[in-house]
C-alpha positions in Angstrom: 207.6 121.6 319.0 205.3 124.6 318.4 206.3 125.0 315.0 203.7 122.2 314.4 201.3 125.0 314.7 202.4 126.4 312.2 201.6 124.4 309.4 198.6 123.1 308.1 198.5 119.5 307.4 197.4 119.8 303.8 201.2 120.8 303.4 202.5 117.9 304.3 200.2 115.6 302.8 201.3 117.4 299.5 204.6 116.9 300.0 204.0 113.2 300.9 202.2 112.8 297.6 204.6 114.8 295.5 208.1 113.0 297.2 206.1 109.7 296.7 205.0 110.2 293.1 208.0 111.4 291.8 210.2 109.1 293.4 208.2 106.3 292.6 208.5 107.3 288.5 211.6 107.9 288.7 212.3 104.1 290.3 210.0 102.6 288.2 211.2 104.4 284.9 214.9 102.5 285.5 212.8 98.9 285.3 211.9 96.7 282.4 208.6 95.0 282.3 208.3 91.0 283.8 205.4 88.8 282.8 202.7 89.7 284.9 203.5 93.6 284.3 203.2 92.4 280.1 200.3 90.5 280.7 198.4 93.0 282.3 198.8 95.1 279.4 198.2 92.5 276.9 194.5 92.3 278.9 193.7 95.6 279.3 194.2 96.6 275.5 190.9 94.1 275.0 187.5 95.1 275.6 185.7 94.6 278.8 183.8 92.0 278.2 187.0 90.4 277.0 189.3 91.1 279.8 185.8 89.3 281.6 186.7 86.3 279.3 190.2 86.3 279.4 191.0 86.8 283.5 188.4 84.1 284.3 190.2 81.4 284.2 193.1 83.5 286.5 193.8 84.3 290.0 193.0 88.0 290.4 189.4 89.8 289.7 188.5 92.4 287.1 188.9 96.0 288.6 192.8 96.9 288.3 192.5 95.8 284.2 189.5 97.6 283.8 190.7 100.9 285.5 194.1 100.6 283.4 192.0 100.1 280.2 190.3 103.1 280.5 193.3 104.8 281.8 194.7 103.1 278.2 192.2 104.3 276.0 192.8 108.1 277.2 196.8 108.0 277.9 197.8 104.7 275.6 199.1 101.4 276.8 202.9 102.5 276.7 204.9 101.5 279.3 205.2 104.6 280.7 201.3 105.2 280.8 200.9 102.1 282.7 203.7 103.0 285.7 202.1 106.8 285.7 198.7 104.8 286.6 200.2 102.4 289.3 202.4 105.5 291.1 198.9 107.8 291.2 197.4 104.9 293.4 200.2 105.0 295.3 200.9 108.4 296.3 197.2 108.8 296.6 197.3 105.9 298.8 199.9 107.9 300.6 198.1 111.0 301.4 195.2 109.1 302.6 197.6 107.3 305.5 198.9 110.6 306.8 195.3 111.7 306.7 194.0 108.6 308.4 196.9 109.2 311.1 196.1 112.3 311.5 192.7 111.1 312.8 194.0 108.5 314.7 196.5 109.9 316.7 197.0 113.5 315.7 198.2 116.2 313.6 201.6 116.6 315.3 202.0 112.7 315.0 200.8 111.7 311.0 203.8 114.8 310.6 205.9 113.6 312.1 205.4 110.1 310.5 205.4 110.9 306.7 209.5 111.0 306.5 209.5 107.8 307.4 206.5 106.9 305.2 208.1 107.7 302.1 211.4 105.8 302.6 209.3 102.6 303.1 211.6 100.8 300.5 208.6 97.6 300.2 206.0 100.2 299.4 207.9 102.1 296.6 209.1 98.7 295.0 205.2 98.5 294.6 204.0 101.3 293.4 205.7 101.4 290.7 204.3 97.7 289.7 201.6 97.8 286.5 199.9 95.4 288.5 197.1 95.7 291.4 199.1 96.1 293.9 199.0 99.7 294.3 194.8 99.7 293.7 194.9 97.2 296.5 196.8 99.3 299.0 195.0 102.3 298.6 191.6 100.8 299.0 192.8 99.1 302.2 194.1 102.6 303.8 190.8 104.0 302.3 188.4 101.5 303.6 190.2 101.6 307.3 190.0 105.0 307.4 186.4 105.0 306.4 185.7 102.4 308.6 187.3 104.1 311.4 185.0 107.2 310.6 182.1 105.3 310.8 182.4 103.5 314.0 183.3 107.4 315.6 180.1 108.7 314.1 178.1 105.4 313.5 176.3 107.3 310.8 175.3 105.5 308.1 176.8 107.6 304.9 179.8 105.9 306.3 178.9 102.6 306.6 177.5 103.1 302.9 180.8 104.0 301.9 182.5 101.4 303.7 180.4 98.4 302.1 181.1 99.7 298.7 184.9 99.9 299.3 184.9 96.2 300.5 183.1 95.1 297.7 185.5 97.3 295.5 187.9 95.6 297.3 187.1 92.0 296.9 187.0 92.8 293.3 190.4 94.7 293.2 192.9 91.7 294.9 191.5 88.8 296.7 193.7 88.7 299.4 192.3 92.0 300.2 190.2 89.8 302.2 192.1 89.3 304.8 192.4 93.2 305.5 188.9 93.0 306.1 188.6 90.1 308.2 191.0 92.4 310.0 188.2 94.9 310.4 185.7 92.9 311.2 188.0 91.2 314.3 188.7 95.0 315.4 184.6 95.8 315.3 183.3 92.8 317.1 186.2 93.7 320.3 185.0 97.0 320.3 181.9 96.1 320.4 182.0 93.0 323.2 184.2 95.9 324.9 181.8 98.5 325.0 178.7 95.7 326.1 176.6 96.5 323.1 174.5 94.0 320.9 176.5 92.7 318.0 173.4 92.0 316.1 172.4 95.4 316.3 175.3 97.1 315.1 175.3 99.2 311.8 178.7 97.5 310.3 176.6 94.1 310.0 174.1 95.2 307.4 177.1 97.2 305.6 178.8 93.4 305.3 175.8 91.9 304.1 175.2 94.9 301.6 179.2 95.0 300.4 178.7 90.2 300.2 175.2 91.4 297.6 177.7 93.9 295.7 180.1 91.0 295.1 177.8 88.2 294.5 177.7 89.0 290.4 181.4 87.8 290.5 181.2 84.9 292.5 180.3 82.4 289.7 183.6 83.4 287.7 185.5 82.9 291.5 184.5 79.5 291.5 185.9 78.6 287.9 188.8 80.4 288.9 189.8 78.1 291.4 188.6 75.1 289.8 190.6 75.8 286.5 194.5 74.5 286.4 195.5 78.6 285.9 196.4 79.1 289.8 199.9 79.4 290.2 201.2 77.8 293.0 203.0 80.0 295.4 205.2 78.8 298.5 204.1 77.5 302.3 204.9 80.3 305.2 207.9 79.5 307.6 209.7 81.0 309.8 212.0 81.8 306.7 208.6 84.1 305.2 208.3 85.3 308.5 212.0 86.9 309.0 211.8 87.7 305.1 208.9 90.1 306.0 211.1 92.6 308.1 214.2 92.0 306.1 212.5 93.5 302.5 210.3 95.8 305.1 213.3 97.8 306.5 216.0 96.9 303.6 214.3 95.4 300.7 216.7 92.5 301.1 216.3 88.6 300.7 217.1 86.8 304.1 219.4 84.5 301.8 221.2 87.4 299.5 221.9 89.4 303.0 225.0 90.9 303.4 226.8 92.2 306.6 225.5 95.3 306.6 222.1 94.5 305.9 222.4 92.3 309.0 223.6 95.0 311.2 220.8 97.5 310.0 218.4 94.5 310.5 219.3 93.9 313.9 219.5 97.3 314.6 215.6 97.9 313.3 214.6 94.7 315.3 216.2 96.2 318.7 213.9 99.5 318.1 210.9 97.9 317.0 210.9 95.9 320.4 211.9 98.9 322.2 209.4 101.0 320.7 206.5 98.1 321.6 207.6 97.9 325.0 207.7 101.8 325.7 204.4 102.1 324.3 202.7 98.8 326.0 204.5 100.2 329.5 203.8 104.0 329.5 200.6 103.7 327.1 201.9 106.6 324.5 199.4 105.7 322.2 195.7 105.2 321.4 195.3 101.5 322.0 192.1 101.2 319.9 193.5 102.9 317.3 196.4 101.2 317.4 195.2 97.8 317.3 193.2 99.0 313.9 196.3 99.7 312.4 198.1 96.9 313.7 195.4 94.3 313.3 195.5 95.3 309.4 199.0 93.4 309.2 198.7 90.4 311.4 195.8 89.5 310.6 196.5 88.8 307.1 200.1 87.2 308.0 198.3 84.8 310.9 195.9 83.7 308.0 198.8 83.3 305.2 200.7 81.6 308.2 197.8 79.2 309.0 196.9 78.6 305.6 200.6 77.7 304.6 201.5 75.4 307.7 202.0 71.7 307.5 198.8 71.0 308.3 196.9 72.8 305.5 199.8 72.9 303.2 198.1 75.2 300.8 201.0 76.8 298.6 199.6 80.4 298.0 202.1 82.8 300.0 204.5 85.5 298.0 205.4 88.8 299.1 203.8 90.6 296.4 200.7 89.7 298.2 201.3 91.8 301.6 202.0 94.7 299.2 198.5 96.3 300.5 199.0 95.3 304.2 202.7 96.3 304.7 201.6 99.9 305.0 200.0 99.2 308.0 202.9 98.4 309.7 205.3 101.0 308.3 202.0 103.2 309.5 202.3 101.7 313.2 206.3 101.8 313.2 206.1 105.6 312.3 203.6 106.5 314.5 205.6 104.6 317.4 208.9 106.4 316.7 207.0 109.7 316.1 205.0 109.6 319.6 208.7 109.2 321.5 210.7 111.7 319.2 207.8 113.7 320.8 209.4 113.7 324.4 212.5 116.1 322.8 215.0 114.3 324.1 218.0 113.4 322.1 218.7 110.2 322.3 215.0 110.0 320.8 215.9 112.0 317.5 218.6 110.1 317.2 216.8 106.8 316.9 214.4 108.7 314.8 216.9 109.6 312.4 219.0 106.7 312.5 216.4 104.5 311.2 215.3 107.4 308.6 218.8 106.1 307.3 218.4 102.6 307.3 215.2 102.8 305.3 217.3 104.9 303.0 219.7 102.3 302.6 216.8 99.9 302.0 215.6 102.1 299.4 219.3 102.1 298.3 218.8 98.3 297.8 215.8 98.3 296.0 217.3 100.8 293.5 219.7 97.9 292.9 217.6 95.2 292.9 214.7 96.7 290.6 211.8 94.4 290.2 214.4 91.7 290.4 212.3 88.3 290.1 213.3 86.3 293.3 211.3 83.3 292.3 212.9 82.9 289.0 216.4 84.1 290.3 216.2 87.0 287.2 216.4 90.4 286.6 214.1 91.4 283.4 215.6 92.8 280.3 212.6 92.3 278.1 213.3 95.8 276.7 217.1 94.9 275.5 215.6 92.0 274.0 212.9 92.8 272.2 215.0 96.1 270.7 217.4 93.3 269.5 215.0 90.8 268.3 213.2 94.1 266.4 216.4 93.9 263.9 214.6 90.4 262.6 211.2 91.4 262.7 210.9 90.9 258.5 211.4 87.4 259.2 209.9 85.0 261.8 210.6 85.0 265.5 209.6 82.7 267.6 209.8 82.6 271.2 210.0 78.4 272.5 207.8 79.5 275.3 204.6 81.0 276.0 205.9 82.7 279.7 208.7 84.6 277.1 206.3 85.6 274.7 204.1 87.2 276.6 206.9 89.0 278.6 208.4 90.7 275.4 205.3 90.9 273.8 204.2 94.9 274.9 208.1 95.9 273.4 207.9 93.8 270.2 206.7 96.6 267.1 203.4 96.2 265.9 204.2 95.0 262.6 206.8 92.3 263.5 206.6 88.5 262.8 206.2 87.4 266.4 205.0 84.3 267.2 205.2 81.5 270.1 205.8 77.9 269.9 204.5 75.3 272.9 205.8 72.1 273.8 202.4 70.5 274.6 201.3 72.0 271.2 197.8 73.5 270.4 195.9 73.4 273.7 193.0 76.4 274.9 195.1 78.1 277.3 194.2 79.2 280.9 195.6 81.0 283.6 198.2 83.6 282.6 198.3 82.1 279.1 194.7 83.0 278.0 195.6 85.7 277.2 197.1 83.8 273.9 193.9 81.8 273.0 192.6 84.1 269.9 195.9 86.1 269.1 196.7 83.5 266.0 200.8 83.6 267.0 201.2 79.9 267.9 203.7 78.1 265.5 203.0 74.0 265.7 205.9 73.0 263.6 208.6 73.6 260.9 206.4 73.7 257.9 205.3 77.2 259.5 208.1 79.0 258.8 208.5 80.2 255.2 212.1 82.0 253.9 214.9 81.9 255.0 216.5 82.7 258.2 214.1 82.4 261.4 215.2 83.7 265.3 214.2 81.4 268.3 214.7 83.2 271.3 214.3 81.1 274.5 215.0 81.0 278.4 217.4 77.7 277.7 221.2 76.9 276.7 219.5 75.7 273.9 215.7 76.3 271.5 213.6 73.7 272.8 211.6 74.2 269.3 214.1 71.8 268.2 212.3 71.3 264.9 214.1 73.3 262.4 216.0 70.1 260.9 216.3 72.5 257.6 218.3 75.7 259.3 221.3 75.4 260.7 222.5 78.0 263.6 224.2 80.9 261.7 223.9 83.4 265.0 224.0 83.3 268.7 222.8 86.6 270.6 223.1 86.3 274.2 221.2 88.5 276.5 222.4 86.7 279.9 219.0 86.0 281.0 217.9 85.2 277.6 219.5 83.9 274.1 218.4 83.9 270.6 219.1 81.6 267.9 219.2 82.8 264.3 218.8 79.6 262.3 219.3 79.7 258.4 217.9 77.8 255.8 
């Protein structure tokens, strides 16, 4: 394939960046906002020292809401705004992995691999998310490509820039962690494999000097995970485990699967092995290199696995949180089908293309799925909802929940009556519901609501601010996930 020759690899980095940013607009234009995409724009319209204040008693650190209020400040907090912020991390984050596999393994390779880059279906369906997630992953490409230049050159600009990207890290996504435990693993085998001292080696001052950059924060970790605002997330099984390839090639739930997406599964499954075995047997690849990249995604799955077993039992796995290590292994699966498309024989490009089109058809999927919440077994329509509930804004709305208020809150018009009512009543919020503390918007009870018609809008059959023993229901609007209740006096 001379025509590699040809090109320069800025060209296709470009492209990579260009498909990946416009596609992921595009995707993540068609989607409403869900609770955690609301409440991160609730947090970064407040100052920093408040988003310090608020987030403290949460699971994530400071970096994402800081970078999108600045981003805010300069482009506003529409929704728009915020996806336009989340898709330039990732098709940054895109560029730099063709780049870093262009080190690794070659110009004619990282090519050769960016097709099947941006049809990663699990990547788009995050980059699009006004969350971290995006931040995360390109920090993680960033810092293992930094960390790869710095163990080639072992200069110490390198390692410089590697401490200050784990320490970014840290303070980006927690989890990142794992990614870097990751790196350290891959350092101390290359390290015992060459016979040099381990003491001695540049990447351990560049740990202690990223663990100093990160110290500041550690007294607001500790409350985090002291304070009742960590959500609990689910064990990993063997069901996690399979669920991992099934939204990696087809954005699919193992329990929503349909016959197709079985087939296409299987199919992937059968060249994955295939590919691993060609490669192990005939040694196609760089093995170090290789292991890097690998390493970077079952590392973190072995410690969510371990963590998550029986025997620890600590409930903290969800997809969202391999959003910045799945990369990793789209980055090994394409460089594995790109080193045997490299032999020119047929049957090769056929496989190569054939599983072009299955990631299509995963990408397919997650244009039907959207940000679909599988937890909650819901698709958001916050938008619909809040354009409807806009209609009663000269009145009093009240959502019976403080999860739904905060979800419609960033569509509601700044001059509408909106206000949340809470079972427990007045209580100082943590977790996700800080955010609420100081807004002034909590309704206790009936003697609250002044005129004469009021809207309840809640996630039940029925309000559960079953208070209003002076209205009577005058109104039902149903949104499917959603109803309101137009109560009259």
């Amino acid at each position: 394939m001379s025509w590699f020759k040809r090109y320069d690899l800025k060209i296709f980095i470009a492209m990579a960046v260009l498909f990946t940013f416009v596609t992921g607009l595009v995707m993540g234009m068609g989607q409403q906002l869900w609770f955690d995409e609301s409440y991160s724009l609730m947090v970064a319209q407040r100052s920093v020292p408040e988003i310090i204040d608020v987030i403290s008693t949460d699971v994530h650190p400071p970096v994402y809401y800081i970078a999108l209020h600045a981003w805010g400040q300069v482009f506003g907090f529409s929704e728009m705004s915020a996806r336009i912020l989340s898709v330039i991390f990732y098709s940054a984050m895109m560029g730099l992995v063709v780049l870093m596999l262009a080190k690794m393994f070659g110009k004619k390779v990282a090519i050769m691999a960016v097709p099947i880059l941006i049809v990663a279906p699990f990547l788009l369906r995050y980059g699009f998310e006004v969350r971290m997630y995006s931040l995360a992953a390109l920090i993680a490409v960033g810092s293992t490509y930094v960390l790869y230049n710095a163990w080639k050159t072992d200069k110490w600009k390198w390692w410089g820039v590697y401490a200050v990207l784990v320490a970014l890290g840290m303070y980006t996504l927690y989890v990142m962690g794992f990614v870097f435990v990751a790196h350290l693993v891959w350092l101390v085998v290359m390290t015992l494999k060459a016979k040099k001292s381990l003491v001695r080696q540049k990447w351990v001052p560049a740990y202690l000097v990223s663990m100093i950059l990160f110290l500041p924060w550690l007294p607001i970790l500790v409350t985090q995970f002291q304070s009742s605002g960590l959500a609990e997330m689910s064990n990993f099984g063997w069901a996690e485990l399979l669920e991992i390839f099934s939204f990696g090639f087809l954005y699919a739930p193992v329990d929503g699967m349909r016959m197709l997406d079985v087939v296409s599964l299987v199919f992937a499954l059968g060249v994955l092995v295939l590919l691993v075995v060609l490669a192990v047997r005939k040694k196609t690849v760089n093995a170090a290199e290789m292991w890097l990249v690998v390493g970077c995604l079952l590392v973190p799955i072995l410690i969510l696995a371990v963590i998550g077993s029986p025997f620890l039992d600590w409930r903290m796995y969800s997809e969202r949180y391999l959003a910045h290590v799945m990369v990793f292994g789209y980055a090994a699966f394409a460089v594995l089908l790109a080193t045997i498309v490299g032999n020119n024989k047929r049957r090769n490009i056929v496989i190569y293309v054939t599983m072009a089109l299955v990631m299509l058809f995963g990408v397919n999927n997650l244009a039907g799925y959207g940000n679909f919440n599988f937890r909650r077994n819901e698709r958001p329509n916050t938008r619909e909802v809040a354009r409807e509930l806009a209609m009663f804004c000269q009145d009093k709305i009240i959502a019976d929940d403080p999860y739904l208020f905060i979800e419609i809150y960033p569509y509601m018009p700044d001059n509408c009556n909106y206000y949340f009512w809470f079972k427990h009543g007045a209580v100082n919020f943590t977790g996700g519901y800080a955010v609420l503390n100081d807004l002034g918007v909590q309704v206790l009870d009936e003697t609250e609501i002044e005129g004469e018609r009021v809207v309840v809008v809640t996630f039940y059959n029925d309000p559960q601010f079953d208070l209003l023993v002076e209205f009577g229901a005058a109104e039902i609007l149903d949104f499917g996930y959603r109803r309101a209740f137009v109560f009259m006096r």
